[in-house]
PDB file with one MODEL, atoms N, CA, C and O in Angstrom:
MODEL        1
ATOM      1  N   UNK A   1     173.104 141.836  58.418  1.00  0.00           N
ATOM      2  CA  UNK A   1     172.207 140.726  58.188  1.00  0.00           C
ATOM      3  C   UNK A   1     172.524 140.125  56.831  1.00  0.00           C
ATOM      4  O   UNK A   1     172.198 140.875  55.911  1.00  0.00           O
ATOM      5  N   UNK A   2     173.120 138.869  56.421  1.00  0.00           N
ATOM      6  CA  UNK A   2     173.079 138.215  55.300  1.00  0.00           C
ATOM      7  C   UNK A   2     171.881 138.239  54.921  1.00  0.00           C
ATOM      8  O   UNK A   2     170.820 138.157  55.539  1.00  0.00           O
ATOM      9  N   UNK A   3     172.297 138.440  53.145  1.00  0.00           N
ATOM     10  CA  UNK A   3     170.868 137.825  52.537  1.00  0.00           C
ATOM     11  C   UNK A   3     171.360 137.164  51.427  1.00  0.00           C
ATOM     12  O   UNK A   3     172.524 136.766  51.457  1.00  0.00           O
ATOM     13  N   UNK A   4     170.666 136.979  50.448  1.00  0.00           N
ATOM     14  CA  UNK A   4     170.686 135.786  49.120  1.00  0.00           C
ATOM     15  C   UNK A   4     169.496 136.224  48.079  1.00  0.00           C
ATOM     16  O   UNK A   4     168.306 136.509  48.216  1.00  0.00           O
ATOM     17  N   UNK A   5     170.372 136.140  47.010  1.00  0.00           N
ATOM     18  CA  UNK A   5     169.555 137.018  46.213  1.00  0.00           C
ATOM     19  C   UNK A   5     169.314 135.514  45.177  1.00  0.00           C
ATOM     20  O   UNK A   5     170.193 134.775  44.732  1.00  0.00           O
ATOM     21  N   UNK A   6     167.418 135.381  44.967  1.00  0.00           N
ATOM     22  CA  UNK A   6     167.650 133.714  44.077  1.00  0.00           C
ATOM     23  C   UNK A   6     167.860 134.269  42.957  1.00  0.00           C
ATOM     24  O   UNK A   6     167.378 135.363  42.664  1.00  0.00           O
ATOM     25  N   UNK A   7     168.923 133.291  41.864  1.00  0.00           N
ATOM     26  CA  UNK A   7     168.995 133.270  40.875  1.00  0.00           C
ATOM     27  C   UNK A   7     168.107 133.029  39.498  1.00  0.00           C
ATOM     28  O   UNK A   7     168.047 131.808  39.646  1.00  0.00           O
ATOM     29  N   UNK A   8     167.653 133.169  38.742  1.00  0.00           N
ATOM     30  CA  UNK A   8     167.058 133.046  37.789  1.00  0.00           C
ATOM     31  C   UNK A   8     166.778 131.265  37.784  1.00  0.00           C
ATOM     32  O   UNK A   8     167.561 130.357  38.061  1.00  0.00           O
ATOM     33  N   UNK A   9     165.600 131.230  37.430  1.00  0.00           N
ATOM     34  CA  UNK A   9     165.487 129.009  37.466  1.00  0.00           C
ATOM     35  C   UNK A   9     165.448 128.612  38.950  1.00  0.00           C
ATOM     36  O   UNK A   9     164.571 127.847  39.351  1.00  0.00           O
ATOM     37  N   UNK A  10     166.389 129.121  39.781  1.00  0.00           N
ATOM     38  CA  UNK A  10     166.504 128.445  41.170  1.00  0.00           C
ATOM     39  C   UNK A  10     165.493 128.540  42.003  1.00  0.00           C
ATOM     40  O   UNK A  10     164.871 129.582  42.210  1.00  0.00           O
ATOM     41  N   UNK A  11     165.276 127.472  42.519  1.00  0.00           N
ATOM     42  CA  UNK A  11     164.303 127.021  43.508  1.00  0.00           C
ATOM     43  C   UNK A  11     164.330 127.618  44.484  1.00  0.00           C
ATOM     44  O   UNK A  11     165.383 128.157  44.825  1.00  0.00           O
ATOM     45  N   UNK A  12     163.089 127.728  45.317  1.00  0.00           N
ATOM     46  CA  UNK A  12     162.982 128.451  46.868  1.00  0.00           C
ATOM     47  C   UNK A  12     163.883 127.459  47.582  1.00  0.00           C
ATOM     48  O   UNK A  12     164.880 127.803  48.216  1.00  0.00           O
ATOM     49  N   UNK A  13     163.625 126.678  47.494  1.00  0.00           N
ATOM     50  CA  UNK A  13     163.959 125.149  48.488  1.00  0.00           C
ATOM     51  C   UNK A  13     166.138 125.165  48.489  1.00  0.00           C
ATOM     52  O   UNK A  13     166.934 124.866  49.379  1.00  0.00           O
ATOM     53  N   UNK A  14     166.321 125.595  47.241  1.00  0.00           N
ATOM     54  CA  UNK A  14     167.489 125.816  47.461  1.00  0.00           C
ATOM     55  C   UNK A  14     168.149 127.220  48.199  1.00  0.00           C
ATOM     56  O   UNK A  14     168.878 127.305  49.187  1.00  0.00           O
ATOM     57  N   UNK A  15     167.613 128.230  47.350  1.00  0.00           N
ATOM     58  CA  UNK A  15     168.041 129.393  48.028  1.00  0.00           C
ATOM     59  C   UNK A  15     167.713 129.678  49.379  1.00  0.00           C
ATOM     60  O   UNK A  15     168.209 130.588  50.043  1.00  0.00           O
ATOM     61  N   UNK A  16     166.716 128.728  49.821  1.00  0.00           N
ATOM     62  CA  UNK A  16     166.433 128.746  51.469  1.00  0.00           C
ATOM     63  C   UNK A  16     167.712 128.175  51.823  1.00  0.00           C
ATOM     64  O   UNK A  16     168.367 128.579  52.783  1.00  0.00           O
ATOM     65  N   UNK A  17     168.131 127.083  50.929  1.00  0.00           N
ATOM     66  CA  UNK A  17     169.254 126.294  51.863  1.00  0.00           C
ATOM     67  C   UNK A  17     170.814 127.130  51.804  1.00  0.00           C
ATOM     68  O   UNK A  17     171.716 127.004  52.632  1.00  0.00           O
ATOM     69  N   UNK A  18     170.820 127.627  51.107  1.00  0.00           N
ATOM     70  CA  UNK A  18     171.925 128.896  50.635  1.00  0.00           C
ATOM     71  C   UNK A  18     172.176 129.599  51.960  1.00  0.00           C
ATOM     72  O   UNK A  18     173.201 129.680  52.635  1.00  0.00           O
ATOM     73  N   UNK A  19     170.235 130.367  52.248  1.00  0.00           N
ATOM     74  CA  UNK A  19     170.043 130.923  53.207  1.00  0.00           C
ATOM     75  C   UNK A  19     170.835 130.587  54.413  1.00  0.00           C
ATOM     76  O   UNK A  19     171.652 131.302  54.995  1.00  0.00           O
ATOM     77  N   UNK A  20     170.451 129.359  54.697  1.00  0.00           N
ATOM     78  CA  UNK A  20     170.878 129.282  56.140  1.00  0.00           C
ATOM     79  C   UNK A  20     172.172 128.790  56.234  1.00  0.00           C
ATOM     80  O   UNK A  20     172.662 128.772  57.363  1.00  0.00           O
ATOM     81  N   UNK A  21     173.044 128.261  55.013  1.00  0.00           N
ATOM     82  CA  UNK A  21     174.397 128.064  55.928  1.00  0.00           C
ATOM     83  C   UNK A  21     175.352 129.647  55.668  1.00  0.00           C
ATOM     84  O   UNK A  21     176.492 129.983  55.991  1.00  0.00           O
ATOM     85  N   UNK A  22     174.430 130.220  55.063  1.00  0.00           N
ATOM     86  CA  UNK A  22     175.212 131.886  55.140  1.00  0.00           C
ATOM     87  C   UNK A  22     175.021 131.937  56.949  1.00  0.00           C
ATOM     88  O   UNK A  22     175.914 131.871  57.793  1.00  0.00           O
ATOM     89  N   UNK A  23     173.705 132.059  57.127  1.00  0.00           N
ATOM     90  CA  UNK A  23     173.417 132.349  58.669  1.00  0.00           C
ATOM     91  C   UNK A  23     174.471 131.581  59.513  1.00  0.00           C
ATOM     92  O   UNK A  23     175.149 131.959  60.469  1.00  0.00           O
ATOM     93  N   UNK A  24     174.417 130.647  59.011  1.00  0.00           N
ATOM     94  CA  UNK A  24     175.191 129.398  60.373  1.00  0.00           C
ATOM     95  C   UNK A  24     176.776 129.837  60.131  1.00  0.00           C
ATOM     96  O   UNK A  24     177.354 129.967  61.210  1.00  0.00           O
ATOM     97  N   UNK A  25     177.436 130.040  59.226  1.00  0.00           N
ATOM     98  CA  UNK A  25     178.613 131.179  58.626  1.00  0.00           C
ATOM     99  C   UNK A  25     178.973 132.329  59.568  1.00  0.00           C
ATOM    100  O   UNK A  25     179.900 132.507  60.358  1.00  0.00           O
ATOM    101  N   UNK A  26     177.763 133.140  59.151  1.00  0.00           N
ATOM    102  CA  UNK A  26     178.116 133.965  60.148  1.00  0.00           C
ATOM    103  C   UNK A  26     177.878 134.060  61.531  1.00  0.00           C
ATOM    104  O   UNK A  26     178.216 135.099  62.098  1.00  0.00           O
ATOM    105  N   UNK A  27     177.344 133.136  62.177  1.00  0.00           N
ATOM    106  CA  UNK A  27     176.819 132.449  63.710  1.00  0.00           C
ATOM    107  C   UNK A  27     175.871 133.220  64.296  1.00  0.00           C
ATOM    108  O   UNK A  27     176.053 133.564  65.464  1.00  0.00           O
ATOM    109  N   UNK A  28     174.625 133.652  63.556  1.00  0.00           N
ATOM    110  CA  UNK A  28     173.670 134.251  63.978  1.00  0.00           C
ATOM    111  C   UNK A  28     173.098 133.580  65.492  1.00  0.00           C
ATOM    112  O   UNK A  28     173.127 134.035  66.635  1.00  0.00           O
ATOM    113  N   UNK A  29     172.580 132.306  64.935  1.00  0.00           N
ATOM    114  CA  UNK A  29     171.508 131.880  65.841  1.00  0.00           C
ATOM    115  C   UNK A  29     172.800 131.717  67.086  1.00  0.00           C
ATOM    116  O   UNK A  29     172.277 132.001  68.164  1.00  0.00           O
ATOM    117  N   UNK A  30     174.261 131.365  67.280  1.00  0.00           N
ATOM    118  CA  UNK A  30     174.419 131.155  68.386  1.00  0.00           C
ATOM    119  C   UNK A  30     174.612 132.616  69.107  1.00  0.00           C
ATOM    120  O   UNK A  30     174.103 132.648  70.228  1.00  0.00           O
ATOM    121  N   UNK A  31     175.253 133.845  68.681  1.00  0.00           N
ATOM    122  CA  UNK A  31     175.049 135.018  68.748  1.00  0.00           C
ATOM    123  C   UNK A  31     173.387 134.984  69.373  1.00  0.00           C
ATOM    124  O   UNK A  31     173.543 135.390  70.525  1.00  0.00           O
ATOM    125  N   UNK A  32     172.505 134.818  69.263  1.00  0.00           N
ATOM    126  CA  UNK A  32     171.211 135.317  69.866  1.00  0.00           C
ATOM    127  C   UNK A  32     171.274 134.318  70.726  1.00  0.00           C
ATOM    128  O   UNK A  32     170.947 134.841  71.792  1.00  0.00           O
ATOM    129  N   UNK A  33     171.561 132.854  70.979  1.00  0.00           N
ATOM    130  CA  UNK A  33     171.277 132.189  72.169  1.00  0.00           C
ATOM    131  C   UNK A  33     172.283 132.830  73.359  1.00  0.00           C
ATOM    132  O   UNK A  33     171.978 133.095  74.522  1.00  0.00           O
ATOM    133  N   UNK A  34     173.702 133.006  72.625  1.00  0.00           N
ATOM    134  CA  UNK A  34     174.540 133.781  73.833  1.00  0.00           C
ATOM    135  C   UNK A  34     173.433 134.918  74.476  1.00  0.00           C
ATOM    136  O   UNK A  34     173.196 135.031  75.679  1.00  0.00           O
ATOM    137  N   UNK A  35     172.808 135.735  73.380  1.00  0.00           N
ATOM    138  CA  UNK A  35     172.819 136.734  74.639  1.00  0.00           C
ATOM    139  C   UNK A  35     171.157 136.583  75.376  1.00  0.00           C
ATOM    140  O   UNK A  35     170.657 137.616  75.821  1.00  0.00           O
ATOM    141  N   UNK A  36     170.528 135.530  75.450  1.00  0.00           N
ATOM    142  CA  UNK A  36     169.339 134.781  75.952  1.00  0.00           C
ATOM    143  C   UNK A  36     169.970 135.068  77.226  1.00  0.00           C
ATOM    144  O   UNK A  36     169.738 136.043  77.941  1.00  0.00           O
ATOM    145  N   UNK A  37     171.019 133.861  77.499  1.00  0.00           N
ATOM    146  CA  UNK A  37     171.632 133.693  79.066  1.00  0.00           C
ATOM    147  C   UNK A  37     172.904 134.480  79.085  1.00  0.00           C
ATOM    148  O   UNK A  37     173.811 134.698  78.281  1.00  0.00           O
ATOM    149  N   UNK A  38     172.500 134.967  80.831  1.00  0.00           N
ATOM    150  CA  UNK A  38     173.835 135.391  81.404  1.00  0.00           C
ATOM    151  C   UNK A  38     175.336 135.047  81.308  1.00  0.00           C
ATOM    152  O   UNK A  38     175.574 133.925  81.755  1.00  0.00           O
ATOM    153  N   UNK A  39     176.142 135.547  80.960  1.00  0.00           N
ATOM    154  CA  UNK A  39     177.324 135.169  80.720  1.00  0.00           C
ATOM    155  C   UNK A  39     178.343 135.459  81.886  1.00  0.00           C
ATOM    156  O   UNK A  39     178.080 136.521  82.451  1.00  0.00           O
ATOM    157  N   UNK A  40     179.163 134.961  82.266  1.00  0.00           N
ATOM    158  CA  UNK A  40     180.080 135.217  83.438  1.00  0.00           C
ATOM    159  C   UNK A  40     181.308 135.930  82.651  1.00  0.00           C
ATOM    160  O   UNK A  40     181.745 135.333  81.667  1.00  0.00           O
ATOM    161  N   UNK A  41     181.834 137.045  82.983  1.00  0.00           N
ATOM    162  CA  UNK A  41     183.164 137.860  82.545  1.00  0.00           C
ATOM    163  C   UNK A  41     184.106 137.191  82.479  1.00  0.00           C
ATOM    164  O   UNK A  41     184.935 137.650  81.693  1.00  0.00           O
ATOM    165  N   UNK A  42     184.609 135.570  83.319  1.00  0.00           N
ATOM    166  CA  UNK A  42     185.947 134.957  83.001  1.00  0.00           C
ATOM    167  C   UNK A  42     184.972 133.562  81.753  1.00  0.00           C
ATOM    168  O   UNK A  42     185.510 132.579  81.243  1.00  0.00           O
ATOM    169  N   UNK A  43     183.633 133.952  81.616  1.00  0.00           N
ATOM    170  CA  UNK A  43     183.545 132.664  80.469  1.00  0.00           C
ATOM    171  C   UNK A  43     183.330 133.869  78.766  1.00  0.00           C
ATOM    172  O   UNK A  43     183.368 133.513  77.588  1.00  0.00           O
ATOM    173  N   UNK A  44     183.210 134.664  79.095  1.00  0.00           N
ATOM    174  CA  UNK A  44     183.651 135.864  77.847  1.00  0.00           C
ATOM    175  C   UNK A  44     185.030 135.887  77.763  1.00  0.00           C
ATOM    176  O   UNK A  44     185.509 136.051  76.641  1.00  0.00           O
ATOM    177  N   UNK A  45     185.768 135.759  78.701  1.00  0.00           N
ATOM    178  CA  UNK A  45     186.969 136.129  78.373  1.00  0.00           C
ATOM    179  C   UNK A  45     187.504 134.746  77.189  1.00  0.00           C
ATOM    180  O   UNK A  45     187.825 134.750  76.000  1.00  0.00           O
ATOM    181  N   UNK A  46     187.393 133.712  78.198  1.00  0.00           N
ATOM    182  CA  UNK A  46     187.372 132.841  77.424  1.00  0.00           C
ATOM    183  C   UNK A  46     187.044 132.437  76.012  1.00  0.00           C
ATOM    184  O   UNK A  46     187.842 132.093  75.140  1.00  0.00           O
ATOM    185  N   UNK A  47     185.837 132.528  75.938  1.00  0.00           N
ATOM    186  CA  UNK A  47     185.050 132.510  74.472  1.00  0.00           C
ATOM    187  C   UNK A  47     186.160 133.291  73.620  1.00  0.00           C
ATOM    188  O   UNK A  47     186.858 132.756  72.759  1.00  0.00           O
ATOM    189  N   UNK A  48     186.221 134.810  74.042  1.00  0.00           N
ATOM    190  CA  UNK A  48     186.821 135.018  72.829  1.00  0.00           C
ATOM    191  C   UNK A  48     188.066 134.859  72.598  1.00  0.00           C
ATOM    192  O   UNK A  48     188.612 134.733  71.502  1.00  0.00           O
ATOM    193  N   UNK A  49     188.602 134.864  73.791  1.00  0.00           N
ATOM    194  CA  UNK A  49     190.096 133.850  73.508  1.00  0.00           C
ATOM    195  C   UNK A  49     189.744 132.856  72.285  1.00  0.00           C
ATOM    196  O   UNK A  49     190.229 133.085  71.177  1.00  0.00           O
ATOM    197  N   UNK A  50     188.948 131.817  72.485  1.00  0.00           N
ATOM    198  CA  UNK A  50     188.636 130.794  71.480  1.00  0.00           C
ATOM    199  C   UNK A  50     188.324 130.859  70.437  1.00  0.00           C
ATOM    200  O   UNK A  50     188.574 130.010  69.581  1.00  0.00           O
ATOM    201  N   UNK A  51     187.510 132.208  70.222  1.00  0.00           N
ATOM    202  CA  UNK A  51     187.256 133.179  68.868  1.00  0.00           C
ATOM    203  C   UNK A  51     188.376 132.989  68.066  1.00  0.00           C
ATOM    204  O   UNK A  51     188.592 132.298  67.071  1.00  0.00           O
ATOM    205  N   UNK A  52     189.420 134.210  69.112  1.00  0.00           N
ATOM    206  CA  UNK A  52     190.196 134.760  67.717  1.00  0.00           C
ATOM    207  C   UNK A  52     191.251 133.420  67.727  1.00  0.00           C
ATOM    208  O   UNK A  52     192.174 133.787  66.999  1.00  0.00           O
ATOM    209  N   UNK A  53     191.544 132.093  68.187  1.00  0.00           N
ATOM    210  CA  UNK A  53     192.219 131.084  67.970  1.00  0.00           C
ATOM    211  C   UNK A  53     191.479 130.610  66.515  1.00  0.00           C
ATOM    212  O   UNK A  53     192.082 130.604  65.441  1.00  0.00           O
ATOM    213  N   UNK A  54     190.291 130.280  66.656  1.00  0.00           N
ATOM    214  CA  UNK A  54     189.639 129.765  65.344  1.00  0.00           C
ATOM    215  C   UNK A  54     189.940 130.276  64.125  1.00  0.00           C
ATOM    216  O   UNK A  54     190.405 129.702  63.140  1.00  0.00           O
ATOM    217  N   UNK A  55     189.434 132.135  64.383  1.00  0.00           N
ATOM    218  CA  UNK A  55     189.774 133.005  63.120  1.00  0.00           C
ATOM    219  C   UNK A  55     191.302 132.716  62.497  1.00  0.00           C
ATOM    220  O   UNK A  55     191.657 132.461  61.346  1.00  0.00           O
ATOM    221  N   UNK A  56     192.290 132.908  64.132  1.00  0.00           N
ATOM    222  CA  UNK A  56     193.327 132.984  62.891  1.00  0.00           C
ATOM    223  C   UNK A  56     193.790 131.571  62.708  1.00  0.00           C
ATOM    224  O   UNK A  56     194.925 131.469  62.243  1.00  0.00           O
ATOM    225  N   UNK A  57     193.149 130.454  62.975  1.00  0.00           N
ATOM    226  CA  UNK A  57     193.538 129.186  62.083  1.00  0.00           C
ATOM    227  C   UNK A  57     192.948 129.360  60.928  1.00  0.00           C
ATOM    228  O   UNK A  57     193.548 128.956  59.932  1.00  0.00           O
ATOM    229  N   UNK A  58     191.623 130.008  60.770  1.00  0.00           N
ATOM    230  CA  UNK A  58     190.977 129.891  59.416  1.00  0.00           C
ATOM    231  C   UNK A  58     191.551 130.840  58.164  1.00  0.00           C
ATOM    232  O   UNK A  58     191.226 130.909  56.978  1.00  0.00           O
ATOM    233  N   UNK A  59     192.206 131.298  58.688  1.00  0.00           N
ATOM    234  CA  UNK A  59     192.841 132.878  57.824  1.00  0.00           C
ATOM    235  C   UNK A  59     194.415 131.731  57.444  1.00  0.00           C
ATOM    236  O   UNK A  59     194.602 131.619  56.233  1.00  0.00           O
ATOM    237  N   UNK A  60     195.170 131.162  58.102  1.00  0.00           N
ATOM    238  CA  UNK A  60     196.100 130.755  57.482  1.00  0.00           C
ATOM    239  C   UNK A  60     195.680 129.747  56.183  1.00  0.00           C
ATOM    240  O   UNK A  60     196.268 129.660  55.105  1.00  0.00           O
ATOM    241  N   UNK A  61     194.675 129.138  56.557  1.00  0.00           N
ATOM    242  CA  UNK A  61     194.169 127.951  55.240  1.00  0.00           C
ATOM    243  C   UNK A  61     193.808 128.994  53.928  1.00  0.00           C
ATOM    244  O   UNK A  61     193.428 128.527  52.855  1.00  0.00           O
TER     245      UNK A  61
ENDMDL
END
């Protein structure tokens, strides 16, 4: 679970906003909508095919 520790002076209003693009970073909320609905085994397969395409574009930058 990310968290955020506020800094000395800093505002709630910011460290909330800190907050959530850590969350959206690490893809919480779509992680919990995936597992709301049923998933089909050839659309997992998929997904993470698409996963690790993303990761390793993001790892060469």
């Amino acid at each position: 679970m990310p968290g955020v520790k506020v800094h000395e002076g800093e505002s709630i209003e910011s460290a909330l906003r800190r907050f959530r693009s850590v969350c959206r970073d690490a893809r919480i909320q779509e992680d919990y909508k995936r597992s709301q609905v049923y998933e089909k085994p050839s659309d997992k397969r998929r997904r993470k095919i698409k996963e690790r395409v993303r990761k390793s574009r993001k790892k060469k930058f």
